[in-house]
N, C-alpha and C positions, 0 to 999 in steps of 0.2 A: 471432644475427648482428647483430641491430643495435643491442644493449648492447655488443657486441665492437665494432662501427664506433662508436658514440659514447665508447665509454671513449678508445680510440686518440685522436681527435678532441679528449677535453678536455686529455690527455696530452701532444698535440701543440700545443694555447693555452697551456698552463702552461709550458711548456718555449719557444716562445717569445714568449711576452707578456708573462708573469708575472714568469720568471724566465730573463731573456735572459741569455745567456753572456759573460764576464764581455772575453774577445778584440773584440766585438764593441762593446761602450761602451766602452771603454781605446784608447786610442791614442798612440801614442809618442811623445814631446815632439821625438824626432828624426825623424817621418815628414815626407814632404813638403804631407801632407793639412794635418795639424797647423800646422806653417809659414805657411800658406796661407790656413788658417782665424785664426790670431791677429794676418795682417796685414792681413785684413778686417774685424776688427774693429777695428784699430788705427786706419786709416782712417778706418773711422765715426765713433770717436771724435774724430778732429781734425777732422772736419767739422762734428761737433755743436759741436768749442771754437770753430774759427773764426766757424760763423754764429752762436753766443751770446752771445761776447764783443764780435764785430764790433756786433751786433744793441744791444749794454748801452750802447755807448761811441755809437755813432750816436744812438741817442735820447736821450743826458745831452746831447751836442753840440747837434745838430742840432733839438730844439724849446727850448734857450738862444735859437738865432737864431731858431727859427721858431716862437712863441709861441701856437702852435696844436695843442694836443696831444690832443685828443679827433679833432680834424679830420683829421690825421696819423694818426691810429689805423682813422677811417674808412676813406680812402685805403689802407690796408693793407688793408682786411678787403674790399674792395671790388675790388683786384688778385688776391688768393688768392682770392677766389672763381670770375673769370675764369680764372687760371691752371690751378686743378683744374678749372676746367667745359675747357679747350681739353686738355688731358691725359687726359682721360678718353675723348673724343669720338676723341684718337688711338690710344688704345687698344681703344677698340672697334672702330673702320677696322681696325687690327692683328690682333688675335684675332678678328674678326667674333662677339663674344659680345658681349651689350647689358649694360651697369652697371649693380648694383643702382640704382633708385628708391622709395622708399617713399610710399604712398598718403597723402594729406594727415592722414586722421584720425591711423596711425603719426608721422608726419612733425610734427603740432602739440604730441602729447601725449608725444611722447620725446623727441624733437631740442630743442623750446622752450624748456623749464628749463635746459636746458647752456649752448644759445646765447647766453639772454639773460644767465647768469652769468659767461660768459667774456668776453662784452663790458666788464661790469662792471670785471672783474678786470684787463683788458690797458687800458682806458682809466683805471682810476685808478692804473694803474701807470706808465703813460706821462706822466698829469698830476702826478705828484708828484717828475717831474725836475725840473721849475721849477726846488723848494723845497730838494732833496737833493742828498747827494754820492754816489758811486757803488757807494763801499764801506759807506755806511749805508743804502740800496738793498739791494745785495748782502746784507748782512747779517738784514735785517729781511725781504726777499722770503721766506730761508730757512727763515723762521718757517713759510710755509706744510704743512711736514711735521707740525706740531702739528695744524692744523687738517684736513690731509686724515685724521689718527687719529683724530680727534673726529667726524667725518661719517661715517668707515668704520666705527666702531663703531654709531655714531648706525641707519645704515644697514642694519646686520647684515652688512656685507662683512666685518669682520673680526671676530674676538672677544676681548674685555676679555682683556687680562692684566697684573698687577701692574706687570711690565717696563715697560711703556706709563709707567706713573706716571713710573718713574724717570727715562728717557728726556726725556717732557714738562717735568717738573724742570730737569734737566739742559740743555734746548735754551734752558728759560725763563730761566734764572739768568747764564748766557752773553750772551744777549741782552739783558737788564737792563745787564749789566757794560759790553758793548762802546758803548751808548748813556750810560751815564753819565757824567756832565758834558761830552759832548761836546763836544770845541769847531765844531765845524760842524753841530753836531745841531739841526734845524726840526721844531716840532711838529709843523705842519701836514701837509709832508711825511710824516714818519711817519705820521701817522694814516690818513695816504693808505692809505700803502704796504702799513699792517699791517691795515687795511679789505681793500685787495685782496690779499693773503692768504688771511685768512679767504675771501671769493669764491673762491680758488685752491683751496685744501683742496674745497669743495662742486663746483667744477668740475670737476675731475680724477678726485672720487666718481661725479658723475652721469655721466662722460663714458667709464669702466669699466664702469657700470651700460648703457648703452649700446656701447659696443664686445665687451663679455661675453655679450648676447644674440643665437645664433647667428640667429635669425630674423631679426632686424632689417636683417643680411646687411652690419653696418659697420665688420668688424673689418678693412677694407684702409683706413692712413691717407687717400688721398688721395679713399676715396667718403665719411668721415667729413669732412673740411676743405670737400668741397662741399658734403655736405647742413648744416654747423654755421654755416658763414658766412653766410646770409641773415639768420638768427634773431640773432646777433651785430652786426649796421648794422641792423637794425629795433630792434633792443634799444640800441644807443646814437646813432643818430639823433637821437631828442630829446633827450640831454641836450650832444650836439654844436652844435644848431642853438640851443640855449637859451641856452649857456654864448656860445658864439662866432660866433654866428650873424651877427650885425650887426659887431662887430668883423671878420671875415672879408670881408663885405662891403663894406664901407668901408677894408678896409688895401689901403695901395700895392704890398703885394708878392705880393696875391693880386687881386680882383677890378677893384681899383682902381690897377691898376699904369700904371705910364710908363716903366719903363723892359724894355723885351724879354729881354734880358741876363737880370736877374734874375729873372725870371718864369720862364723856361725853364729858371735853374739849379737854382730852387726845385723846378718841377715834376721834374727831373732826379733830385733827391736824395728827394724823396719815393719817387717808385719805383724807384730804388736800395732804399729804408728794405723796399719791399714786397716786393721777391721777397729781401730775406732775412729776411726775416718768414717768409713760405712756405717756404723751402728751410730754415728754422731749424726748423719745425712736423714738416715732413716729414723730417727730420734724428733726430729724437728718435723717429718712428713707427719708423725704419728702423733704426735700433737696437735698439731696444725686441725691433722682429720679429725681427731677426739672429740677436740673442743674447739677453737677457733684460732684464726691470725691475730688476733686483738689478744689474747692469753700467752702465746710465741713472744709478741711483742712487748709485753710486760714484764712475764720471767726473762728477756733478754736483758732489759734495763738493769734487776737485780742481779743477774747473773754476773754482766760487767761489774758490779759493785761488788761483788761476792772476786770475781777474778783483780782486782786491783788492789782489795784489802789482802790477797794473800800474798802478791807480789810486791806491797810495802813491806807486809809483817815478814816472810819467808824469803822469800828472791832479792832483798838489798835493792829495791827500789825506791829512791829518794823523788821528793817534790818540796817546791814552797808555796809559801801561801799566797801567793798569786796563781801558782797553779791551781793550790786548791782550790781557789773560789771559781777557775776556770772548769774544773771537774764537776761543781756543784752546779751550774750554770747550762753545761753542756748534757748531763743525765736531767736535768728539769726540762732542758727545750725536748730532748726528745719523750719524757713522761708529757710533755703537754701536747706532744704532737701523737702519742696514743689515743690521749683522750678525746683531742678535737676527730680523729677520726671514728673512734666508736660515737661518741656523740653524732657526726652527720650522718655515718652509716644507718643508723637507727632513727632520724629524720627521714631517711631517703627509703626505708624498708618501711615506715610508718605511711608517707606519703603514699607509695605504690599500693598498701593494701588498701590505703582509703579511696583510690583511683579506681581500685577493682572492686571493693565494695558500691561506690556510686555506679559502677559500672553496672555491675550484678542487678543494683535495685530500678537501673533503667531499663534491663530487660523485661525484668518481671512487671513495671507498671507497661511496658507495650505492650507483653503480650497479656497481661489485663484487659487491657485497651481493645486490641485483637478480637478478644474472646467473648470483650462486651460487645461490639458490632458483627460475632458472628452470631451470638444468640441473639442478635434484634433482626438480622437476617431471615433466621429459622421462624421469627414469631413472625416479621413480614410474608411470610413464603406458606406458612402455614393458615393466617390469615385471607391469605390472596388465594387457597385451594378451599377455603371454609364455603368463601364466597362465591365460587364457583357453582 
């Protein structure tokens, strides 16, 4: 009897866990569900354009005039972290269930490396608007999918495949192209830009490596943006007060102001710059959740595409056609390295289930097997009492 209730039982996992019926994942492209579902995602999408593009063109603008771009950056990280800590506190009033926190020793030796990296990355990203234009930004940020392959392999989050080579190739030679002979091309910018990159690629690594560990309890965007931001303004702190410290201090349109007007427009536009800073972070979490990383990663492609047509048409951004074909070149390597990754994903998510299916169906013929040597037991044992 209870090789008959567990075979039933694994019969019943495999049928539907294993291998769920096919009415049930399919859905009609004319149901109402369906509908419903593609225009919530549609949504997320144009939320995530408006606050990245908004987010691109506000910082090229806006630390032009306000030549304070680490200090800007603080200012942000210092509003989001407000903003998730009074989001959080209303959500626990709401559900009456208390938000992860993590104990300091967790809290130093996990949270610490992402924070202090991602400060890195968003304040030399922010400092190398001075220097650049926005479509050589755009262009050179993009870079960072090289470097987050090289950490994820580095890491063991993903593994080597030749693909990879081609791909990095491909993003590399495009990007050579679009930067050459630039006529608005700044070193130093660059260096910035493709410094914080590389930072981008280790940050987005260690920050997986943390949202992927169920313990840690931070895969909801907004308990990760509050426990990340303190380590992020301790990590750029000094080199905020080093750089601009005294010049900030002594400028009239910050500590040493006269005129009110300005002051107050300043501080206006700052935190304007911050909650869509926030609502940009959280934009990309909630996508991400919705639907997938493979969808992020494709609205990102067109997004850049959508931000460089308006910074040729609008912002007096010039290229030539060497650049151009190095733009075309450099959005293909990275569209080709979406697809090789949805494609092995979905090899590697097909393999495992057919792993656990074979696996399933070797249970059920043992305990077959089982159950036919214990009923010839029973007819032994019953036979041997006959005969008695």
């Amino acid at each position: 009897m209870g090789h008959s209730r567990t075979l039933r039982q694994l019969r019943t996992l495999s049928e539907s866990v294993v291998r769920p019926r096919v009415k049930e994942v399919k859905r009609s492209v004319c149901s109402c569900e369906f509908v419903l579902s593609a225009l919530k995602t549609l949504i997320l999408i144009i939320l995530y354009y408006s606050f990245s593009i908004g987010l691109t063109f506000y910082n090229q603008r806006f630390i032009h005039h306000f030549t304070f771009p680490l200090s800007i950056t603080m200012t942000h990280l210092v509003v989001k972290f407000m903003l998730a800590g009074v989001v959080r506190v209303l959500l626990e009033c709401k559900s009456k269930t208390e938000r992860v926190t993590l104990p300091w020793g967790e809290y130093i030796k996990k949270i610490a490396p992402t924070g202090i990296v991602s400060a890195l990355d968003i304040g030399l990203s922010n400092w190398s608007w001075e220097f650049i234009t926005v479509s050589l930004y755009t262009m050179t940020k993009s870079s960072a999918v090289l470097f987050i392959l090289f950490f994820a392999i580095v890491l063991r989050l993903e593994k080597f495949r030749f693909s990879l080579v081609f791909v990095v190739a491909f993003i590399s030679v495009g990007l050579f192209l679009f930067t050459y002979q630039s006529t608005q091309f700044n070193l130093e910018g660059f260096l910035m830009v493709i410094s914080a990159s590389l930072l981008s690629g280790l940050r987005w690594t260690l920050a997986q490596m943390v949202t992927q560990k169920k313990e840690l309890g931070l895969s909801n965007p907004l308990d990760m943006i509050y426990h990340v931001q303190p380590w992020m303004i301790l990590g750029l702190f000094p080199l905020s007060v080093g750089f601009e410290g005294l010049h900030i201090a002594t400028s009239g349109e910050v500590f040493n102001y006269r005129d009110n007007v300005t002051l107050i427009a300043n501080l206006g536009l700052l935190l304007a710059g911050a909650v869509l800073a926030f609502f940009l972070e959280f934009s990309e979490f909630l996508l991400v959740a919705q639907t997938s990383s493979l969808t992020l990663s494709i609205s990102g492609i067109f997004k850049e595409i959508c931000t460089l047509y308006l910074a040729f048409e609008f912002n007096g951004d010039k290229m030539s056609s060497i650049n151009g074909i190095g733009l075309v070149i450099c959005l293909l390597g990275i569209a080709i390295h979406v697809i090789i990754k949805a494609v092995y994903g979905q090899n590697e998510n097909k393999a495992r289930v057919e792993r656990l299916d074979a696996s399933m169906e070797m249970l059920i013929k043992n305990g077959e097997a089982n159950a036919a040597t214990e009923d010839e037991d029973e007819v032994d044992l019953f036979n041997i009492k006959n005969d008695r």
